[in-house]
N, C-alpha and C positions, 0 to 999 in steps of 0.2 A: 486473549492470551496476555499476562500480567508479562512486563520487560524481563528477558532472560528464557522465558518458558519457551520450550518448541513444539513443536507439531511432527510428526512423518508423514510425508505427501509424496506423488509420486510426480513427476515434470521429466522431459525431453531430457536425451545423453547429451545434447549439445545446449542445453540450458542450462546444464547441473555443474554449474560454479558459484564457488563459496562466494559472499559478497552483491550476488545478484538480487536485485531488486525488481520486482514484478508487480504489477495487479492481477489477482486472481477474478478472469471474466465470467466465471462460470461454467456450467455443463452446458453447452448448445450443438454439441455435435451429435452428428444418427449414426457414429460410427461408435461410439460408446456406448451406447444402448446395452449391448448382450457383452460387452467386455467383463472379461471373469475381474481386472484388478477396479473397476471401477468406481469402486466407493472407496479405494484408498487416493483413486488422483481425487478426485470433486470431493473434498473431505475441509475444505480452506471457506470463509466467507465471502462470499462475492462482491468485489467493490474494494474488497482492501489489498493494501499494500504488503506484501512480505521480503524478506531476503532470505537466502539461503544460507545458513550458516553453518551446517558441512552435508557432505555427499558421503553416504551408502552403497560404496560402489560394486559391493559383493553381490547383487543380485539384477536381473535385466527381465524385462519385461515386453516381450513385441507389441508392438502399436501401429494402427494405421495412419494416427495423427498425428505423431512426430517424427515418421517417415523410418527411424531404425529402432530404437527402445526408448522405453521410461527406465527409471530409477531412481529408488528412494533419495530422499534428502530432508534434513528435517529444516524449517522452516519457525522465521518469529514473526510477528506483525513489525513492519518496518516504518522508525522515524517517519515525520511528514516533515517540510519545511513550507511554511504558509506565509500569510497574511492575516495579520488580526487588526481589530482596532488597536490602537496604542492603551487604553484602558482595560483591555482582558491581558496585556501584554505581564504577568505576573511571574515567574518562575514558581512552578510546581502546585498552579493553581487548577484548577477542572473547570473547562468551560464547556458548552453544548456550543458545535459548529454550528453556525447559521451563513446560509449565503444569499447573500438579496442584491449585487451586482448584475446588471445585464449588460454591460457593457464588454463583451467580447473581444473586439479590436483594441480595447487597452494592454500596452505591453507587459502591465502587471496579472492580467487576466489569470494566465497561468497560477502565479504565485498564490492568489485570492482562493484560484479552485484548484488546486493540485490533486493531479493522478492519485488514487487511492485512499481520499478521504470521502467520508460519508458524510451530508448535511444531516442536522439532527443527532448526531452521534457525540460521547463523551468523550472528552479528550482533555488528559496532563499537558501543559505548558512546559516542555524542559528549559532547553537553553532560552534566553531571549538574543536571536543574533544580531538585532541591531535594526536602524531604520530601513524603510521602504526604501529598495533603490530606484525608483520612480515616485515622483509626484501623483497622488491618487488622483482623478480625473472629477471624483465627485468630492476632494474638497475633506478628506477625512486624514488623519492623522493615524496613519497603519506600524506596524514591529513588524518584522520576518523573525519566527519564532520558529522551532521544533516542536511540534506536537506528537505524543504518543496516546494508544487509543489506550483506555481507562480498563 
């Protein structure tokens, strides 16, 4: 989804606010199976990050998985804020994510691998928000950037 563009997906009455940011984890429930709305919720890419950016609230849909209803909402792929090296750190340049950290218990860890990004995948540099706020552990020179997917 190019920036701007939405999607309609269907997600929990108690999820469906504007502004909300999620990862869509996938279909892995056996209670979706024979659900009549089911190809409008599992309709998002798995692994990516969305927000909601308004609610459809004219219609309800019962569900066993979010305990009262679904309801439409349409959905964009949402900002990333990461870690790059300081030299992919470009404004509004395309890099391919790579992640080859294994170091977990660093407090940057998160930032490096943020919820909702895919290794391997294209991604626009928007803002550059500025230095690592931690020292990298292996000695690299990192930006905290905004990524959006290509």
């Amino acid at each position: 989804m190019a920036k701007g563009k939405t999607k309609v997906t269907l997600i929990g009455t108690k999820l469906a606010k504007q502004g909300l940011d999620f990862v869509y984890e996938g279909d892995s429930c056996p209670e979706c199976e024979n659900c009549r709305v089911r190809k409008a919720c599992h309709n998002l890419q798995p692994g990516r990050k969305y927000r909601v950016a308004a609610v459809r609230t004219n219609t309800r849909h019962d569900c066993p998985v979010h305990h009262e209803a679904v309801i439409a909402v349409d959905v964009m792929e949402a900002p990333l804020v990461a870690l790059i090296g300081a030299d992919m750190a470009i404004a509004n340049s395309r890099i391919s994510y790579e992640f080859s950290c294994p170091r977990t218990g660093c407090r940057s860890y998160r930032l490096c691998r943020p919820d909702g990004i895919i290794e391997g995948e294209k991604y626009v540099v928007g803002e550059v928000l500025g230095n690592a706020p931690d020292v990298c552990e292996r000695g690299r020179a990192l930006k905290l950037v905004e990524l959006r997917p290509v």
